[in-house]
N, C-alpha and C positions, 0 to 999 in steps of 0.2 A: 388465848390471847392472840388476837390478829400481826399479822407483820407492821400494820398499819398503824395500831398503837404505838408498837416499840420503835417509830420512825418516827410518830409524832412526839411522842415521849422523852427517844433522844433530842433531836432539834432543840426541846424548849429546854431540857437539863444543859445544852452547848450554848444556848442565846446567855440562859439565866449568868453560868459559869463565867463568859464572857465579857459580863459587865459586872463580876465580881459581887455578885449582889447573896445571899442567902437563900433559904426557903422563908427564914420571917420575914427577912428584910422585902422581898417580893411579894410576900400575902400581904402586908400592911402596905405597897406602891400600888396595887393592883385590884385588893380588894378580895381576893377569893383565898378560901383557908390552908393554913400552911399543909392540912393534911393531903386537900384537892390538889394541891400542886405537885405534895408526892405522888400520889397516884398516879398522875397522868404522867411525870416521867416515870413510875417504872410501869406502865401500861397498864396497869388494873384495872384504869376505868375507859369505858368507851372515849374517843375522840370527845371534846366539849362543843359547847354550843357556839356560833359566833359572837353571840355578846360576850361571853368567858374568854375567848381570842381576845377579843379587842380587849378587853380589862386588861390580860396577859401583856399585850403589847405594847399597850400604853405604859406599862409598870413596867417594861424594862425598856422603855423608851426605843424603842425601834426604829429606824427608818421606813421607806417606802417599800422598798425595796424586800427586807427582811419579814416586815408585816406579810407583806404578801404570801413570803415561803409556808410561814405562820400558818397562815390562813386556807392555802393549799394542804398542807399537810394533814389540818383539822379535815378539810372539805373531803378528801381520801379517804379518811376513815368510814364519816358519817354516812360515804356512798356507795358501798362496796357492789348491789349489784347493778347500778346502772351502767349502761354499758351502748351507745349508738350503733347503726347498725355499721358494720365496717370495721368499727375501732374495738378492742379489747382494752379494758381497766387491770393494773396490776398482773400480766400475762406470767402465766408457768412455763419455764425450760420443759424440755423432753427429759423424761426420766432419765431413760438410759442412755444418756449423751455420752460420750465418751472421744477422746482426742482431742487436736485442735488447740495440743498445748500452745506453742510459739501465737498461733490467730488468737487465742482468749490473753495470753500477756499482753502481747501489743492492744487488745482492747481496754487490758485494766489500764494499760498505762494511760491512752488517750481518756477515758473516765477518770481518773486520777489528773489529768492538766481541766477536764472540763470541771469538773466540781471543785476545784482551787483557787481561791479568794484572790482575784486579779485586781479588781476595778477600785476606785476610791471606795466605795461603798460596801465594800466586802462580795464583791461575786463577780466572778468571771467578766471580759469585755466583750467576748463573740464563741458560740456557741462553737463544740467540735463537731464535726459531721465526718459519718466513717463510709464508706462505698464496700459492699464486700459482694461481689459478682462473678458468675462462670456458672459453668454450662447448667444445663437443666439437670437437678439431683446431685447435685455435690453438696447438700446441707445446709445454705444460706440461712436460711430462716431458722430453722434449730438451733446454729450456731449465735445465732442475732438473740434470741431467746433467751436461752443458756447463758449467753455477756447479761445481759438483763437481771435475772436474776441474779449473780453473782455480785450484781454492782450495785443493789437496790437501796442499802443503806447510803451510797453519798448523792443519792437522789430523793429528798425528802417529798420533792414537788410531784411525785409521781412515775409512773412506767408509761406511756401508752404502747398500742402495736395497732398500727394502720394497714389494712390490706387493701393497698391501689386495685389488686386485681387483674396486673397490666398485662398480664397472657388471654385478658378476655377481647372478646369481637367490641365494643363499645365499655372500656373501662368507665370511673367513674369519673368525674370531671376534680381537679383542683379545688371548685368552690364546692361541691358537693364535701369533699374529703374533709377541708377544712370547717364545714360548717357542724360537721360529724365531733372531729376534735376540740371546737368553743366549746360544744353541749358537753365532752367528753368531761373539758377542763373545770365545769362547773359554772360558764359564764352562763347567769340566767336569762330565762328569755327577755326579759326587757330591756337589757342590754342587746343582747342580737338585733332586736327590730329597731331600736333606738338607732343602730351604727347601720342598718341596712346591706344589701348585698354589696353597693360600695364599699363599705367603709369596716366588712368584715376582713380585708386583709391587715388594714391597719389595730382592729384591736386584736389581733390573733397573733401580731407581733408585740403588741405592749402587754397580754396575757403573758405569754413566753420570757418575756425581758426578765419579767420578775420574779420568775420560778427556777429552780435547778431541778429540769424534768427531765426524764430518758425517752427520747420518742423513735418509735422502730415504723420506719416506712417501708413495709412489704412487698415485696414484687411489683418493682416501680417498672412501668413501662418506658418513659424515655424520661428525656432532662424537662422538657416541656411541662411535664405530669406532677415531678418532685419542684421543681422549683420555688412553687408559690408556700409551700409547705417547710421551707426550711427557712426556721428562725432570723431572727436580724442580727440585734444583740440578745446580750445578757449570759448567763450559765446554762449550761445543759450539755446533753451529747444528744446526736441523731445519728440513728444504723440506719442507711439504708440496705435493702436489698435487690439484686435484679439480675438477670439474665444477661442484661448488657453493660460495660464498661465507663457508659453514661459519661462518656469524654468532656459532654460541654460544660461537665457543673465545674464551677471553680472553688476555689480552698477548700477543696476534698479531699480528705484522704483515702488511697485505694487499697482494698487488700481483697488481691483475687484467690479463690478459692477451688481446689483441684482435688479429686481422689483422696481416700485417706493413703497414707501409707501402707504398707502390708501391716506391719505389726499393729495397729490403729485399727485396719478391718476387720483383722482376728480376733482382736478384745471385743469388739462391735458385735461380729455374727455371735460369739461364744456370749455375749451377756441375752443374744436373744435367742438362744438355741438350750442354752444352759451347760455348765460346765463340764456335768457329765457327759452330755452326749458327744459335743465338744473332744473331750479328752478320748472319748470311746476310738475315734477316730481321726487324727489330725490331719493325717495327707488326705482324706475328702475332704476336712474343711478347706485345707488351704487348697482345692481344688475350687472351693466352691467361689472362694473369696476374688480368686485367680480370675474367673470364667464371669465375676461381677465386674469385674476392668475394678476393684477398689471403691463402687461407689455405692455414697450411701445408701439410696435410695433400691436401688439393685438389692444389695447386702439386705435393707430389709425385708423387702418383698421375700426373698429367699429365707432370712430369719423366721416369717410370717407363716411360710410353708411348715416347716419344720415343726413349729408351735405350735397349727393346728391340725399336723398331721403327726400325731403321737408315734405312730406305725412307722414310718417313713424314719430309716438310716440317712447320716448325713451323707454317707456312699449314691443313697441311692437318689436322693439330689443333684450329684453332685455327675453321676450319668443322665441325668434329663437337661442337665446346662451344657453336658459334652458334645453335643450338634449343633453348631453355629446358628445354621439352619432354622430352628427351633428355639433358639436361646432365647432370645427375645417374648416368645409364646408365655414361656416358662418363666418367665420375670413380671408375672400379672397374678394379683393375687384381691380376687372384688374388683375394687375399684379403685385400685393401689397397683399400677401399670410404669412399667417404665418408654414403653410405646407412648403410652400419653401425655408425660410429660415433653417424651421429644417433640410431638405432634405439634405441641401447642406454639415451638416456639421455630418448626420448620413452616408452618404454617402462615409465618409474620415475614418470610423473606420475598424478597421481590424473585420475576421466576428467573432474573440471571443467577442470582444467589443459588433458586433452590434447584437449577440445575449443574452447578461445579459440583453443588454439596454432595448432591446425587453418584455424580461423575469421579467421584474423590474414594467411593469406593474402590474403583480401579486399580487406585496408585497399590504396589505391591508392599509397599512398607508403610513403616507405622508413621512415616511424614513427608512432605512432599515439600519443593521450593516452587517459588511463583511460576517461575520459567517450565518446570514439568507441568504443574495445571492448564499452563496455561493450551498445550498441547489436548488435555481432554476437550474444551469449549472452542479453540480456534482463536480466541479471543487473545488480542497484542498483551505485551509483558504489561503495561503501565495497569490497562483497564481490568486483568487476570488480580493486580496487586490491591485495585479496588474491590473486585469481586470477594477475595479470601478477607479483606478486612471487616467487608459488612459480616462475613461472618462468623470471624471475631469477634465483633461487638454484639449480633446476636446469641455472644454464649456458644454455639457449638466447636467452636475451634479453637485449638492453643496454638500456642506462639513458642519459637524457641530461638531465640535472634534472628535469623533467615527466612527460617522453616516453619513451616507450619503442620500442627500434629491433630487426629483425629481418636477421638476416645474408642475404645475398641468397639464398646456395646453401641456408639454413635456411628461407627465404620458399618457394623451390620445394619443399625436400623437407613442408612445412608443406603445399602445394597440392594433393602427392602424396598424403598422408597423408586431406587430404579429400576428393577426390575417390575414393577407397577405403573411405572408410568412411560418407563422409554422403550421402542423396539429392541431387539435384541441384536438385532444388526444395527442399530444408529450405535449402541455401546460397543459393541464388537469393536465400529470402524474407528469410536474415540481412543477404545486401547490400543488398538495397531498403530494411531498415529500416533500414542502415547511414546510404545515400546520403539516404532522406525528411527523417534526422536535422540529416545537415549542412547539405541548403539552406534546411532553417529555422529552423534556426541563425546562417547567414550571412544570413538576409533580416533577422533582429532585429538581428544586432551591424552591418549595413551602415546601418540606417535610423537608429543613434546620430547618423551625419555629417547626414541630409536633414532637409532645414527642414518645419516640422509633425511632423516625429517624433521624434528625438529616445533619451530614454530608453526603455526597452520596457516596456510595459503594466504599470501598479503590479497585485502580488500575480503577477506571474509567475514560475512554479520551473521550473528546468530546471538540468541535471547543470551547466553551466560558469555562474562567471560574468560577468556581462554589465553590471554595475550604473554603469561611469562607459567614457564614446568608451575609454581609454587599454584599458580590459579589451577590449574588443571590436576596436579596431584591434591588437593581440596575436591573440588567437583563430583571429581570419580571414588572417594571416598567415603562424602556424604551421600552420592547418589548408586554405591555399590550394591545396594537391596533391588535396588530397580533396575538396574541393567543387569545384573544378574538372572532373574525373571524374566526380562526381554532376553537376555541370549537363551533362556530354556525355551522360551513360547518360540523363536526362531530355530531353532533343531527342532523342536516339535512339528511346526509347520514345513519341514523340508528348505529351510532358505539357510543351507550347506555354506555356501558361498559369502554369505553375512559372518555366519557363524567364525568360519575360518579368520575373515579379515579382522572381527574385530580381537579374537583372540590372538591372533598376530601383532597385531598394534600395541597390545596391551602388556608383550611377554617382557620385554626392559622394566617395564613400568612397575610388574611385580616384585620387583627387588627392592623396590621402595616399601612396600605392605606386605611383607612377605607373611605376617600372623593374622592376614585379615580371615584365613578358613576357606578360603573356597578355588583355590588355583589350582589346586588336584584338580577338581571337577569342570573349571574355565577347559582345561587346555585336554582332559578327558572327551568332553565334549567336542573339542575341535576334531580330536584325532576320527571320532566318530564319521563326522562331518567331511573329511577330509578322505573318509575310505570312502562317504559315499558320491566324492565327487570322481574316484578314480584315479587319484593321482598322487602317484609314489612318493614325491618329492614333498609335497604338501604332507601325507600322512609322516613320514621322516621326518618332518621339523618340527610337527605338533608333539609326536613320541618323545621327542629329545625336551622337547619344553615338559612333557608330564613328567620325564626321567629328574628333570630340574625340581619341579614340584612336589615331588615322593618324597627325594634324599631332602630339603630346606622345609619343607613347611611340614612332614609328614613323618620326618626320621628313619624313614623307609628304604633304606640301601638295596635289599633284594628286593623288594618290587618296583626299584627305580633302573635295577642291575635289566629284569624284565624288560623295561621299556625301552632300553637305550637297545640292546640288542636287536629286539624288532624295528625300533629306527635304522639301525645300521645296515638291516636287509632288506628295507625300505630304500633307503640311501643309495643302496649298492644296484637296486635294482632302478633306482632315476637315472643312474651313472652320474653322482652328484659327491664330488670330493668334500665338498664345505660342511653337509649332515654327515657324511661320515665320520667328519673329525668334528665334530659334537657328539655324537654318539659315543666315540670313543673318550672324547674328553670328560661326560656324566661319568661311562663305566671306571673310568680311572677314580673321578673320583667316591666314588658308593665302594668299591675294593679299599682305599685308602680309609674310609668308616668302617670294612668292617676288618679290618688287622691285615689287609692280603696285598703289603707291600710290594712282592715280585711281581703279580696282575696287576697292579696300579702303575706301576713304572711303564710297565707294557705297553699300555692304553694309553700311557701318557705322550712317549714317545711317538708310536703312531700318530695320536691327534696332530704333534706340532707339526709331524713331516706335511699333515694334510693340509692344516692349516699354512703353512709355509707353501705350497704345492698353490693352493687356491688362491692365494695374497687378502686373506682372511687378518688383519690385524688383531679385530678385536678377539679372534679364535687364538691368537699365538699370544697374545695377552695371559687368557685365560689359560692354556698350557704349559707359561712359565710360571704361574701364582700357582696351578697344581704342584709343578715339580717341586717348588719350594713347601708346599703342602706336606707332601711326600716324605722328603726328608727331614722335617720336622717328626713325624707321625714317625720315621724311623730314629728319632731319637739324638740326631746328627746334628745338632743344634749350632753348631760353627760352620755347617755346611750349607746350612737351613739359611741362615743370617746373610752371607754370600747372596745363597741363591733369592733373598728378597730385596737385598740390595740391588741386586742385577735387574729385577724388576721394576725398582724407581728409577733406576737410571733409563732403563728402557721406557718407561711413560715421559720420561721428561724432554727424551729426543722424540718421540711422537708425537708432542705438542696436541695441537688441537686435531690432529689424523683420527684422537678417539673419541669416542662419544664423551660428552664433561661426565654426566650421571656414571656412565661404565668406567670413567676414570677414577670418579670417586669412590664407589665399591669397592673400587681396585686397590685402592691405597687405603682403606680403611682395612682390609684385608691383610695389605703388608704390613701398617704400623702396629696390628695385631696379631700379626707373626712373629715382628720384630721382638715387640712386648712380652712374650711367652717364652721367646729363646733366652734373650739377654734373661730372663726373670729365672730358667732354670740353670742357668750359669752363675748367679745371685749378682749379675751386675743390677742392683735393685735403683739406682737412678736413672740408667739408660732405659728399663724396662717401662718405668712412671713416665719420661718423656713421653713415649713411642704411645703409650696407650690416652695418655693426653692428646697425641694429636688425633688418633682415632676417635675418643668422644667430641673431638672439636670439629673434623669434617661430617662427622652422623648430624651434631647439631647445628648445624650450617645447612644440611642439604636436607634437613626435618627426617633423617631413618631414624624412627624410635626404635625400632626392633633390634635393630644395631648398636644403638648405643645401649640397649640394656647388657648388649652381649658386652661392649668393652666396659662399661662401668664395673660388673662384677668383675674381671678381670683384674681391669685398675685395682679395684680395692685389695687384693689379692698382695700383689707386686707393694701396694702401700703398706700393708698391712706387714710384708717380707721388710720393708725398709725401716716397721717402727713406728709409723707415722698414721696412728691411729684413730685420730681423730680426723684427717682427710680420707682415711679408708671408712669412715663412718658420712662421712657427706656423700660419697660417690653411691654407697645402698642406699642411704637414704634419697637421693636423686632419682637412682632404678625403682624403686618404689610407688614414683608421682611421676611416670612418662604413661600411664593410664593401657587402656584396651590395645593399645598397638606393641607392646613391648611384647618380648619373647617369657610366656607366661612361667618357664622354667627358669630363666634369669629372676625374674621375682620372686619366686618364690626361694632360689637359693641366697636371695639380698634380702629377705626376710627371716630365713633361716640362721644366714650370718651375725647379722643384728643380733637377735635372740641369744647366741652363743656371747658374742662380746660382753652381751649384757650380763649375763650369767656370771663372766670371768669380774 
């Protein structure tokens, strides 16, 4: 039995039902025998003839409308293989479809408002039409497929699947297309020549009005191609497909289409590799899935390999995907290429397009903003923001509010593409002005935090901007993957003197990100840099800055004890009192981490004589927030509390002599001293003030890293006070402050939670 029966079948058992009529009661309206009528709903017998339609329709009084669906449904059956060249009849999902859940609901859903009795006449008033588009090989069409078959029963009028073609040199034309789908629909030819090529749009829309058909428009080249083809009124749903975001159609629904997920690709390669092999080995698969960037089309090709090479471990796959270099070779299987499908739609860009797209391999990371591309081409901000959206809309590029991101296997085939077509010095010179751009970039948005600098130079234009700290700590955040890479490619190159400034500018600024990962190696780097410019006092500052980096982002007290040392015989040998007493003020504090109270005091003192000595504010700052450090650490908690209070008083007659940012460190610092002391003395309300205003200044001046430190805390002192349902807001807050938080604060507000729960 055809599907085609059991669709025609149902229809006439829901019309018959409908109008309350019987099976005699409709063989005596109608004419044909109560047994013919059961058959044909429960599918036993082929589709009937048109005259037995019309008998049928007549006898349950039909409308126009309804006849019609009638008569489609019949006309389905009785034509299973015709089929125009272009258009498929009744099309089959891909077997092993798999994912896609969230995109297949929202498609039942919108099939579910299209097939639902709107109009006075019982059917729909305007047909749904769905957009589902993104880059080449993300599944469009399989997915469109796949909806199709699942939805086949609220579409009695039929399935078609249209392939525009539109990656071809000369698709096919609108009227072409449409003339394909009358013959598809069953309008005979004497109707077609009757209504002429004129007058074929108009009955392609009264064909449609009165059918509830599924029609999948394939690889639609632009809006110009789909337009003529999409219904007027009546029921129905329409999938397009396409590479581009096809902006100008209007009352479309869009749903773009990306990568599977990991767990989505894993079910994928394992349904076409097989489970055993699959399970033989899991870290090569998830090597293999990894190295496919997620997509489908990758993923199969690679499934493909597997399947037809029996011999072949998923290991050893999964080493032929491991050269970048190569990757792409290795993703070709016949005539089943992932090269080719980029090809098809690099090949449709104008050559501004297809030389950023080219040039976009450069970027170091995995997404760039307007203002960095724009630096590859030369090209002003406005026309750089026209360039990446053409191609956007061409399908190779994602979007992520600002930013724009390139698919990994599209990053290569992109490198491929320049190193084929551009000199190797023209791309040299676009990276350099790439890299020259962002470290001096980041040496302006870093110098926002350091004291004497501040805002950047009044009357300064550059592509981002930079005008208040909050712009500039954004900037250097999202653009950390890339100036990072520019300060390595600048040590690499010998440009010592780059390297130092921009790490100098940047060293305030790192209190702000202190778990971004990479400030051991920022100001490692300097130190390098800074020997090899020959200058003591330069190497001295940088040491003191890694000595800073080791102990806060690194937990590293002896090899931060290392670094201060050689800064301080650096220092001594500049004849420079200010690195000295930073030197001395790290070692004070990396001794007070590791339990060696009498060498901390030591150091301590030193620092402040120095810093007092040099008229070093923000150095004597720092030398009294250690001593109160100190004493804490020695357990002196009334002594501790003094000595932090001595510190707020001290910032508040300094007034603005300090940097605001180093002010506030500062006092996040003491009212998280404060908090600790009063809490081990069980003054448990003065402790919850103190630690309240410390998450209040973090979240004012955007430190997440900080505030996870005092929220656990807080929770702590809440938790001593009884008031446990506030000490459960505060973990759960440290929780959702994301990648910048101190990833050991989380995981102990995770821990915590867990416990509470338990009690």
């Amino acid at each position: 039995m055809s599907s085609d029966q059991v669709v025609f079948g149902a229809l006439l058992r829901r019309l018959r039902l409908s109008k309350s009529l019987t099976l005699e009661s409709l063989a005596e309206a109608s004419g044909v025998s109560v047994r013919g009528i059961g058959d044909l709903e429960r599918g036993r017998r082929s589709a009937p003839q048109r005259r037995t339609v019309a008998a049928l329709a007549g006898g349950l009084g039909l409308d126009r409308a309804q006849r019609e669906e009638l008569l489609a449904a019949a006309r389905t059956g009785r034509t299973p293989a015709y089929s125009p060249v272009g258009v498929r009849v009744r099309p089959r999902g891909i077997d092993d479809f798999v994912g896609r859940d969230q995109e297949l609901a929202r498609l039942a859903e919108f099939g579910a408002h299209a097939a639902s009795p709107g109009g006075p006449d019982g059917t729909a008033g305007h047909p749904v039409v769905v957009a589902l588009y993104g880059p080449p090989g993300t599944g469009k069409t399989t997915l469109a497929l796949h909806a199709a078959d699942r939805l086949a029963e609220r579409f009695p009028g039929g399935r078609l699947v249209v392939d525009l073609r539109g990656m071809d040199e000369e698709p096919p034309t609108s009227e072409e297309l449409m003339l394909g789908l009358l013959k598809a629909l069953g309008v005979p030819d004497r109707d077609l020549a009757k209504a002429g090529a004129h007058g074929r749009a108009e009955l392609y829309r009264h064909v449609l009005a009165g059918r509830r058909c599924l029609l999948v428009l394939d690889n639609a080249r632009d809006e110009a191609q789909v337009r003529p083809l999409l219904p007027g009124t009546g029921p129905g749903l329409v999938l397009i497909t396409s590479r581009r975001m096809l902006t100008g159609l209007e009352n479309v629904h869009r749903m773009p289409l990306a990568q599977l997920t990991e767990q989505e690709a894993t079910v994928f390669l394992t349904s076409l590799v097989g489970t055993e092999r699959a399970a033989a080995d899991p870290r090569a698969l998830a090597d293999v899935v990894r190295r496919c960037g997620h997509l489908p089309l990758a993923l199969r090709v690679a499934g493909n390999w597997l399947a037809t090479r029996t011999g072949w471990t998923v290991s050893h796959l999964a080493d032929r995907l491991a050269e970048e270099e190569r990757r792409l070779d290795a993703l070709a299987a016949g005539d089943l290429t992932v090269t080719a499908a980029f090809d098809l739609s690099y090949r449709q860009l104008t050559s501004g397009a297809a030389r950023l797209f080219r040039r976009l391999a450069l970027v170091p990371g995995p997404d760039v903003s307007a203002a960095c591309a724009a630096q590859l081409t030369g090209q002003d901000l406005f026309d750089t923001e026209d360039t990446l959206e053409e191609l956007v809309e061409a399908g190779l590029l994602g979007t992520d509010r600002t930013r724009y991101r390139l698919h990994d296997l599209l990053r290569l085939y992109a490198r491929t593409r320049l190193s084929a077509e551009e000199p190797a010095a023209e791309s040299g010179r676009a990276r350099r002005a790439m890299y020259g751009w962002l470290l001096e970039t980041a040496v302006v948005a870093g110098r926002w935090y350091e004291p004497e600098h501040g805002a950047p130079p009044a009357g300064r234009r550059g592509m981002v901007d930079l005008s208040d700290a909050a712009l500039a700590r954004a900037w250097l955040q999202a653009e950390g993957t890339h100036w990072l890479a520019a300060l390595r490619a600048a040590a690499a190159a010998g440009e010592h003197a780059t390297v130092v400034e921009v790490a100098e500018s940047l060293h305030w600024f790192s209190d702000q990100w202190i778990f971004w990962g990479h400030w051991p190696e920022v100001f490692a780097t300097a130190v390098l840099s800074a020997r090899a410019l020959n200058d003591p006092l330069v190497e001295a500052t940088q040491l003191n800055y890694h000595a800073w980096a080791l102990l806060i982002c690194e937990d590293r007290p002896r090899d931060s004890l290392d670094r201060s040392a050689r800064a301080l015989e650096a220092a001594e040998r500049a004849g420079d009192p200010g690195q000295q007493a930073w030197a001395h003020n790290y070692a004070a504090w990396a001794h007070r981490l590791l339990d060696e109270p009498a060498e901390a005091l030591d150091h301590n003192e030193r620092a402040a004589r120095l810093f007092e000595a040099a008229g070093d504010l923000h150095g004597s700052l720092q030398s009294m927030h250690s001593r109160a450090l100190i004493l804490e650490t020695q357990g002196r908690s009334v002594a501790a509390i003094a000595a932090y209070e001595d510190v707020l008083a001290w910032l508040e007659k300094a007034g603005d002599r300090i940097e605001p940012h180093a002010a506030d460190m500062t006092r996040v610092g003491v009212h998280g001293g404060l908090g600790l002391n009063h809490r081990r003395l069980e003054r448990w309300d003065e402790a919850v003030a103190h630690w309240r205003t410390a998450v209040g200044i973090c979240r004012a001046t955007g430190n997440t890293a900080m505030e996870s430190r005092q929220l656990t805390e807080l929770s702590e002192a809440l938790l001593g006070a009884g008031r446990t349902a506030e000490a459960r807001e505060a973990l759960e807050r440290c929780l959702t402050l994301g990648p910048d938080a101190d990833p050991r604060r989380v995981e102990h507000a995770r821990d915590r939670l867990a416990r509470l729960d338990a009690q």
